[in-house]
C-alpha positions as CSV (number, residue, x, y, z in Angstrom):
1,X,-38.1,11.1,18.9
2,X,-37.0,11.8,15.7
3,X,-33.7,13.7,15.0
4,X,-33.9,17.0,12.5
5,X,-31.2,16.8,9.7
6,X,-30.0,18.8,6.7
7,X,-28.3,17.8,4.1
8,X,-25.4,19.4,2.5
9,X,-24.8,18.5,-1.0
10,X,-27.8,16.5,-3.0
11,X,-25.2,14.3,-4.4
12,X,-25.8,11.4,-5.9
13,X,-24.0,10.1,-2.7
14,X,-26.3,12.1,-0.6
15,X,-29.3,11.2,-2.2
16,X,-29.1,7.3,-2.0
17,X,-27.2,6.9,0.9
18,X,-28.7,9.7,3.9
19,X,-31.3,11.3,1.7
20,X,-33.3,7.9,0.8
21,X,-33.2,5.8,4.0
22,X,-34.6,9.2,5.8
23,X,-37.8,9.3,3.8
24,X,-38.2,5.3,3.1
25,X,-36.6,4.8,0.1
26,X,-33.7,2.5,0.0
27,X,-31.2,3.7,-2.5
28,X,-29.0,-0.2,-2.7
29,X,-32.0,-2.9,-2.3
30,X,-31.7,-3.3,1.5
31,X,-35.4,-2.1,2.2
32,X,-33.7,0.0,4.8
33,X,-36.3,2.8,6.3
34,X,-35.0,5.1,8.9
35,X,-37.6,7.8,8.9
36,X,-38.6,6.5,12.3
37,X,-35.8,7.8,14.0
38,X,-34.2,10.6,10.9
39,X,-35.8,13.4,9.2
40,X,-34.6,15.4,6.5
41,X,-36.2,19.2,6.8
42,X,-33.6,21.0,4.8
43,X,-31.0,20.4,1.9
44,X,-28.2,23.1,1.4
45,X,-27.1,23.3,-2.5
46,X,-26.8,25.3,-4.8
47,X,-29.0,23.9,-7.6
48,X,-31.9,24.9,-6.7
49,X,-33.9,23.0,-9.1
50,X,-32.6,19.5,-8.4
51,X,-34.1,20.4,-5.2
52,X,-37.0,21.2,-6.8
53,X,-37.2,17.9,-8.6
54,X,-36.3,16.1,-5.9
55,X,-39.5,17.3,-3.9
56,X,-41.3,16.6,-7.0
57,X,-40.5,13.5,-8.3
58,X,-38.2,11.4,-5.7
59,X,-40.4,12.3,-2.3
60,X,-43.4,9.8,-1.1
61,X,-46.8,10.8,-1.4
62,X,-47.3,12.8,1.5
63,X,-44.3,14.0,2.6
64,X,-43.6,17.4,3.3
65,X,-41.8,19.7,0.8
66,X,-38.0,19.6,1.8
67,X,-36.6,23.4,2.2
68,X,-34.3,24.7,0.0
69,X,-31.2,27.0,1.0
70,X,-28.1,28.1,-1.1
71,X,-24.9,27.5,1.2
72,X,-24.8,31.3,1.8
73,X,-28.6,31.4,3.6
74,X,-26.6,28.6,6.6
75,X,-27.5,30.6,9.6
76,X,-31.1,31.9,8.1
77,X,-31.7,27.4,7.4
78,X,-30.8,26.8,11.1
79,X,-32.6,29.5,12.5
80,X,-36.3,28.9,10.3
81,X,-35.7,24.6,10.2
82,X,-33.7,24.0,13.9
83,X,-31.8,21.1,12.6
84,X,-30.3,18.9,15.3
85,X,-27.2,17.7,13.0
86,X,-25.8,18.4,9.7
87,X,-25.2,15.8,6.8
88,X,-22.1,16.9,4.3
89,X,-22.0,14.8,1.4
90,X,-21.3,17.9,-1.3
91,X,-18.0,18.3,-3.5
92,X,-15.1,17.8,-1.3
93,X,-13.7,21.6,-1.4
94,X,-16.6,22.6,0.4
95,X,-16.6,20.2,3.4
96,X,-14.9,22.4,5.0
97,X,-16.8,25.5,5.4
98,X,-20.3,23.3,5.8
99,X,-18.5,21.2,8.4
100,X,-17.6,24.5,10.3
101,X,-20.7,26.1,10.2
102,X,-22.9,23.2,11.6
103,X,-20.0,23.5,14.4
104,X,-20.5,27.0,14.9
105,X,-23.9,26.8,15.8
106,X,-23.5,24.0,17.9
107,X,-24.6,21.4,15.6
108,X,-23.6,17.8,15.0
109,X,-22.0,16.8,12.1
110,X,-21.8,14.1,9.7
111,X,-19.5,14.1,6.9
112,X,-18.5,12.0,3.6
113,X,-15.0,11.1,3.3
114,X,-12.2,12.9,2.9
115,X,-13.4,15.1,5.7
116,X,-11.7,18.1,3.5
117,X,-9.1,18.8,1.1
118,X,-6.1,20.4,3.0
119,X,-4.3,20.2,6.0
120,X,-5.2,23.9,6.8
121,X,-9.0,23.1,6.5
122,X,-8.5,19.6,8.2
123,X,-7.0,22.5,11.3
124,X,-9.8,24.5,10.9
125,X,-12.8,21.7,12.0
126,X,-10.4,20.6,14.3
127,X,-10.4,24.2,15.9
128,X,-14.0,24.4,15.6
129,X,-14.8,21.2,16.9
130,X,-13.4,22.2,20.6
131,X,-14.7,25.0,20.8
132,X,-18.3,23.8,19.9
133,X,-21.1,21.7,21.9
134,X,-21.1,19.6,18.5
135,X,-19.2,16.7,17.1
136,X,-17.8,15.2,13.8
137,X,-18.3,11.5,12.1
138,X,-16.3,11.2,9.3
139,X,-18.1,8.6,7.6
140,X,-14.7,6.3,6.3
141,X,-17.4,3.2,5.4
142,X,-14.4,1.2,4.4
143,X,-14.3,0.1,7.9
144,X,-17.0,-1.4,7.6
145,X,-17.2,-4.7,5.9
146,X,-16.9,-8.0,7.2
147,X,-13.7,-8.8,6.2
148,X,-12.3,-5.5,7.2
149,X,-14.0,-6.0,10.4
150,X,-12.4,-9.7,10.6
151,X,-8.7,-8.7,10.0
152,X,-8.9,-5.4,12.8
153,X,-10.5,-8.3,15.2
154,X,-7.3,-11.0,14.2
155,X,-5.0,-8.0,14.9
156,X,-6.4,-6.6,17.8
157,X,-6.3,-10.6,19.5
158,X,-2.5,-11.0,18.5
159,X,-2.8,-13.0,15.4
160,X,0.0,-11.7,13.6
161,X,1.5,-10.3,16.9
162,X,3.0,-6.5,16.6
163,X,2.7,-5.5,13.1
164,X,5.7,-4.5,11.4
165,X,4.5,-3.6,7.8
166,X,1.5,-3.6,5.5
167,X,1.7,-3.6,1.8
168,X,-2.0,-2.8,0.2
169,X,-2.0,-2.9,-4.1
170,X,-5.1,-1.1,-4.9
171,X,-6.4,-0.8,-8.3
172,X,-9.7,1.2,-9.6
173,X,-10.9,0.0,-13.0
174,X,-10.8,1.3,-16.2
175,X,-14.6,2.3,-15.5
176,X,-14.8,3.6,-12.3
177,X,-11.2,4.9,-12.5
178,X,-12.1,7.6,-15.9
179,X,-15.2,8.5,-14.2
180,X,-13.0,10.4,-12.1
181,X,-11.8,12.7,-14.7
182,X,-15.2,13.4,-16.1
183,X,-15.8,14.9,-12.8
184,X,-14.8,17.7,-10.3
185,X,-12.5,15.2,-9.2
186,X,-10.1,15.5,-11.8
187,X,-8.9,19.5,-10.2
188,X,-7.0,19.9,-7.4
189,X,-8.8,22.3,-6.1
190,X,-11.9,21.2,-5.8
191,X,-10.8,17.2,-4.7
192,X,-7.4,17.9,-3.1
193,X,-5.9,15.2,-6.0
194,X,-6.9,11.7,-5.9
195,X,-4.6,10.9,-2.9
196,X,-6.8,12.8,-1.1
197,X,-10.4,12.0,-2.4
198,X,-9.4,8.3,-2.5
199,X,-6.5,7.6,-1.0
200,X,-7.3,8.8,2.7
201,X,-10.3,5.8,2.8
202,X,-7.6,3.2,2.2
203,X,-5.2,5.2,4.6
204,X,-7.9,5.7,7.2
205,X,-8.4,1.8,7.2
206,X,-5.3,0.7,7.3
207,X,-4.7,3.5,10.4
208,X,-7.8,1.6,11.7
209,X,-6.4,-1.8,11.8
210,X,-2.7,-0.6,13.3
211,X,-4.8,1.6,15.8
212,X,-1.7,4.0,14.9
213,X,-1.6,7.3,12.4
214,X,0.6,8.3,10.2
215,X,3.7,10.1,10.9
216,X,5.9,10.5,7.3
217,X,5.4,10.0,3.8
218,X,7.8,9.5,1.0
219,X,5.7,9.2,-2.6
220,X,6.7,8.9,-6.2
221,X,3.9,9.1,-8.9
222,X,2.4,10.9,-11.4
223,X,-0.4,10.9,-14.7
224,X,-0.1,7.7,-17.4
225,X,-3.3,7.3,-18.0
226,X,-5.2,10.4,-18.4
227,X,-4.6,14.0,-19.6
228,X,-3.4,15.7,-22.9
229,X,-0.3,13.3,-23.3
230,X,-2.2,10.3,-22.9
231,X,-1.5,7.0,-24.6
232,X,-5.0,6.2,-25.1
233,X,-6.2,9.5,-26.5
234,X,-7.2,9.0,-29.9
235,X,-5.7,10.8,-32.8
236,X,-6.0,11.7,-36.7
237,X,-4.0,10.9,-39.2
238,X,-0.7,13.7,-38.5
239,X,-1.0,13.0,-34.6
240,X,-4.2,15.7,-34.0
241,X,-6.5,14.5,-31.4
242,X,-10.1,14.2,-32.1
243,X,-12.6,15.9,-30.5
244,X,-16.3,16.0,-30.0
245,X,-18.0,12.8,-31.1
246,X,-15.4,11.6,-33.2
247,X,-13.5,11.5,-29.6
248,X,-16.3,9.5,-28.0
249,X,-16.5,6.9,-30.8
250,X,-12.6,6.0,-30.7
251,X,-12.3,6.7,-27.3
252,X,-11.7,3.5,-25.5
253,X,-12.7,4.9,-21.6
254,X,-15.9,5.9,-23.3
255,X,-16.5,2.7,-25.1
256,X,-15.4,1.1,-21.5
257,X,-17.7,3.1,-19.6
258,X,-20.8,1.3,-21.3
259,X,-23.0,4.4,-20.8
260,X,-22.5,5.2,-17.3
261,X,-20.7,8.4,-18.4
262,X,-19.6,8.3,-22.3
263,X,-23.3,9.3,-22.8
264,X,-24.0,11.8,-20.3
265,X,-20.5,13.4,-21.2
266,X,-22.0,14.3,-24.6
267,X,-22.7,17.5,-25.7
268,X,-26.4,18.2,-25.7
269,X,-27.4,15.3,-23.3
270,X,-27.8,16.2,-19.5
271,X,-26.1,13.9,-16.7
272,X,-28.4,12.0,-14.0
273,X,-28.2,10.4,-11.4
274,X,-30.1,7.2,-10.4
275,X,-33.3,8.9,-9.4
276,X,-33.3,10.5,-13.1
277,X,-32.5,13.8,-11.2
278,X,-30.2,15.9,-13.7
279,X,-26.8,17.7,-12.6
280,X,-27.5,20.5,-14.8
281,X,-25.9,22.8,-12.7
282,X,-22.9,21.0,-11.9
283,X,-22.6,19.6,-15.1
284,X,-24.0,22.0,-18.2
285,X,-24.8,19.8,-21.1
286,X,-22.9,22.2,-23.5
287,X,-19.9,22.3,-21.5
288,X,-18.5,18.7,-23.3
289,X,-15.8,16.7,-20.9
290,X,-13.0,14.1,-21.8
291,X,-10.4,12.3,-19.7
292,X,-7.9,14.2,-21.9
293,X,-8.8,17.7,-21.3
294,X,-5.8,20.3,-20.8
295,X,-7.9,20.8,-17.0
296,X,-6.8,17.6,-15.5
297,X,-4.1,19.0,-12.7
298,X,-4.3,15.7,-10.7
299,X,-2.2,12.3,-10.5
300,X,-3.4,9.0,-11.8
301,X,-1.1,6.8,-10.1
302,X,0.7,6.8,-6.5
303,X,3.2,4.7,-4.7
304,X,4.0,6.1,-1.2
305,X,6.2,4.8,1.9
306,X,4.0,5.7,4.9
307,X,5.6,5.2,8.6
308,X,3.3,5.0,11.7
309,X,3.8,6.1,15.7
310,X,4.4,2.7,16.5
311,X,6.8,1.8,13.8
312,X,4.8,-0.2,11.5
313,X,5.3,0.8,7.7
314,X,2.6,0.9,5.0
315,X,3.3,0.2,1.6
316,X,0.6,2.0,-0.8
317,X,0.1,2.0,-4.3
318,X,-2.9,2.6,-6.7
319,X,-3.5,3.3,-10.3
320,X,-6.9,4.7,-11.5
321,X,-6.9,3.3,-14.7
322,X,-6.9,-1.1,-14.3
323,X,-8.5,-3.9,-15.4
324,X,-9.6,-5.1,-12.2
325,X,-11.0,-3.0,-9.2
326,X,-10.0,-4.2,-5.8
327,X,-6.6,-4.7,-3.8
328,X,-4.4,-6.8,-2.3
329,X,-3.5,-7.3,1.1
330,X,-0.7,-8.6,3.5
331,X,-0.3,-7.5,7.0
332,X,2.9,-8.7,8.6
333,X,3.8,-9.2,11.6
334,X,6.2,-10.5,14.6
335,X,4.5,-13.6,14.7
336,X,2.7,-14.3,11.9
337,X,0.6,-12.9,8.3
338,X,-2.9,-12.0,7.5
339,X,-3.3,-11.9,3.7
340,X,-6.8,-11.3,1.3
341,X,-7.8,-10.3,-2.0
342,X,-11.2,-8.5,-2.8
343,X,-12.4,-7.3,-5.9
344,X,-14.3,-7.6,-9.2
345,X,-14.0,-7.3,-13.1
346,X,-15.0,-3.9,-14.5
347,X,-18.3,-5.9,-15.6
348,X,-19.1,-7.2,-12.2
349,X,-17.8,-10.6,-12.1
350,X,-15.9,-10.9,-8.7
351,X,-12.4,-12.1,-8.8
352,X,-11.5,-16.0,-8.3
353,X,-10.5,-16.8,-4.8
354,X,-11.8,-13.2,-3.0
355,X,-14.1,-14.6,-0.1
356,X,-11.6,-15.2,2.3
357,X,-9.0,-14.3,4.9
358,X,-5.9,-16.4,5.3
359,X,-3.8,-16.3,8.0
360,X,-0.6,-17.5,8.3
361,X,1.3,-18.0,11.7
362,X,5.1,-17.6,12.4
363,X,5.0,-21.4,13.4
364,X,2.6,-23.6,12.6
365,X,-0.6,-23.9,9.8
366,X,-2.7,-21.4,8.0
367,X,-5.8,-21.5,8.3
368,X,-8.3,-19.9,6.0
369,X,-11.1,-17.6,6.9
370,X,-14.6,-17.6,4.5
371,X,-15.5,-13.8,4.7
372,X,-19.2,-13.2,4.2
373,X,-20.7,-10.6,1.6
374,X,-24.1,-9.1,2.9
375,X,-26.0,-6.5,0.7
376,X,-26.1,-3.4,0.8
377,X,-23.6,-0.8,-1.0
378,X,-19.8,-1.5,-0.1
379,X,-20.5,-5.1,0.9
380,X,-23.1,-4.1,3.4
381,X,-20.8,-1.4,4.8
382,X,-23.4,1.2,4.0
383,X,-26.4,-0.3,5.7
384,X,-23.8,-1.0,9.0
385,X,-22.9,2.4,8.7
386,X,-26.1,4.2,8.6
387,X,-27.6,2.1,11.3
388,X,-24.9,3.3,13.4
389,X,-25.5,6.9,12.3
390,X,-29.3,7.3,12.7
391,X,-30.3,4.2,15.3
392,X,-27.3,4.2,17.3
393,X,-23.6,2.2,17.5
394,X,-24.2,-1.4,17.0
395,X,-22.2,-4.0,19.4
396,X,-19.0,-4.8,17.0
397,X,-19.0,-0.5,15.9
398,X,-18.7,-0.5,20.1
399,X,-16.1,-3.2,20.2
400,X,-14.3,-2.1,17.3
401,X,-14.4,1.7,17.0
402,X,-16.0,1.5,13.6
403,X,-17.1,5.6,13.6
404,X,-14.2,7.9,12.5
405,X,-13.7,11.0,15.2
406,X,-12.4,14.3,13.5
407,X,-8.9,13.9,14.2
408,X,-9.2,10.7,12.6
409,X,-10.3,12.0,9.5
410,X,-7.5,14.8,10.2
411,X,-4.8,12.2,10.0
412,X,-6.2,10.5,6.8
413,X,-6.3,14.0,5.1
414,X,-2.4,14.5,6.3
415,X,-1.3,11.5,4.7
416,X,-3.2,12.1,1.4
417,X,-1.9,15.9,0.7
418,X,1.9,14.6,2.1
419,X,1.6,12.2,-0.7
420,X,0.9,14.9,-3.8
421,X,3.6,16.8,-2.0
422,X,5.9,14.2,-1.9
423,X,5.5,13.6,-5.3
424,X,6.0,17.6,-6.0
425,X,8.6,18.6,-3.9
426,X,10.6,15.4,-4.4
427,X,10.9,14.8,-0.7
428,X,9.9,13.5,2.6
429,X,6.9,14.9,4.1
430,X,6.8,14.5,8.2
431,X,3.0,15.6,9.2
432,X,2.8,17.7,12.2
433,X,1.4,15.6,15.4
């Protein structure tokens, strides 16, 4: 029997990842086709007609028209489509209040990462979510891959023995790191800063492998890269800053960006996604966006001291503006040292040396661990993911706890907002338990 879902948010996100595999179209090349067991009968957003076009243009031949509602019609889309569980996969600042409605009327609920934006919103699902015959996956898909899966399986057996501290370098390229600031991610409001949109995956995982959460945060940090007072913002002769297409042409995140955004970001030419649907809406193609407009509120860079339950330490920092994407990794322990390096060139072209895991014991050899890539978006983490989601847990999601609860989500979103307010207020943040 097939489970009824909506879809909150027809997000590029939501589109390839739940949208596709429900109606037989596989978004990332994995042939994936889950209409068996999913179907989509309604999508909550307010631009209506990227709804539209979506029924039009991106549905098989023969499918039924997917209902449209506007967030505020929630109660009249449960009552006319009877949804069994609710996918939320719109801007982050409205997790919240889709996530809580889906609860409210008993509804499961699936929801991209972060789960929200604040700690008061994280409270709220909380709140919700006992009082409600529903439930919350927070879909933190960095879990996921194989290696990540191999390193929670060498700490869980003892390999490194208790872990004392983990230091994780993450860097986002010079791409995918200004795409950021072309968005709604660039606002507080509407992402919770980047330590929340971003940096609660890579706090969830590491929380994940210490089966631990976080207890305080010290962060220093702030905006290099991006902004008004950027380094990289082209300027005229006399120090004025171009706008306009004169910006675009000098501007070397544009140049970097190879199309992705620089030429949807132009004035006059409308944004889509990689069904050709247009973001209109979201997005007007007059309104004209740069990584250096006076808007940008949020930090490009962190470094934060985070300290666990069980006394382990994390060491975390990121930059949003690199010439690699991908992180480094050493867990260390009482007994021994798991170390890795993942990631790729802004073109594509992995690092040297990435597929594999080396562990190093106390006393004796290291050995080294291949780590195998499958496909599917976020090395095969997405197809995992879903199959867990609309089939049911696979055997290593049971023997590893691969599905994110609520609370887990909770914690992640704790640590991301004590690191903007650590950087703020100048201070150590302790999260409430």
């Amino acid at each position: 029997m097939r489970r009824r879902y909506v879809l909150c948010g027809l997000s590029r996100r939501g589109l390839t990842t739940y949208a596709g595999p429900m109606i037989g179209i596989s978004g990332d090349g994995t042939g994936e086709d889950h209409s068996a067991t999913a179907q989509l009968v309604a999508v909550v957003d307010p631009d209506r007609d990227r709804v539209r076009q979506f029924n039009e243009r991106v549905l098989p031949a023969g499918h039924p028209p997917v209902a449209w509602y506007r967030p505020d019609e929630f109660a009249a889309m449960v009552e006319q489509t009877q949804p069994d569980a609710v996918i939320v996969a719109s801007p982050d600042h409205t997790h919240a209040d889709h996530i809580v409605a889906g609860l409210h009327h008993g509804l499961d609920v699936i929801t991209e990462k972060p789960m929200v934006t604040t700690v008061a919103d994280a409270q709220r699902v909380l709140t919700a979510e006992r009082t409600s015959a529903g439930s919350v996956v927070v879909t933190h898909n960095l879990r996921y891959p194989l290696r990540h899966q191999q390193i929670k399986r060498l700490i869980r057996d003892g390999a490194v023995g208790t872990p004392t501290y983990v230091l994780l370098e993450y860097h986002v390229d010079i791409r995918h790191g200004a795409s950021y600031f072309l968005r709604w991610n660039r606002r507080r409001e509407f992402s919770g800063g980047l330590s929340v949109h971003k940096s609660t995956h890579h706090v969830d995982l590491v929380s994940w492998w210490l089966d631990d959460a976080p207890v305080r945060v010290y962060a220093v940090g702030g905006r290099h890269y991006y902004g008004p007072d950027s380094p990289h913002r082209p300027r005229a002769a006399g120090g004025v800053p171009y706008v306009g297409d004169q910006l675009r042409r000098r501007d070397p995140y544009a140049q970097a960006q190879a199309g992705i955004f620089a030429d949807a970001a132009a004035t006059g030419a409308a944004r889509t996604d990689d069904f050709g649907l247009p973001y209109t809406y979201q997005y007007p193609p007059e309104r004209d966006l740069s990584p250096y407009d006076d808007e940008i509120d949020v930090e490009d860079t962190y470094t934060a001291l985070i300290s666990y339950a069980g006394g382990a330490t994390l060491v975390y920092t990121i930059d949003f503006s690199s010439p690699w994407e991908g992180y480094r990794l050493v867990i260390n322990g009482t007994h021994g040292q798991v170390e890795t390096t993942a990631g790729r060139f802004p073109d594509g072209t992995p690092l040297p040396d990435t597929q594999q895991i080396v562990h190093r014991p106390l006393f004796g050899a290291a050995r080294t661990i291949p780590v195998p890539v499958p496909p599917g978006g976020h090395d095969g983490a997405d197809p995992q993911l879903r199959h867990d989601l609309f089939v049911g847990p696979s055997a290593a999601s049971a023997e590893l706890g691969l599905i994110a609860t609520a609370q887990q989500g909770a914690d992640a979103v704790a640590a991301g907002e004590a690191i903007w307010r650590s950087i703020a207020e100048q201070r150590v943040v302790e999260l409430a338990p």
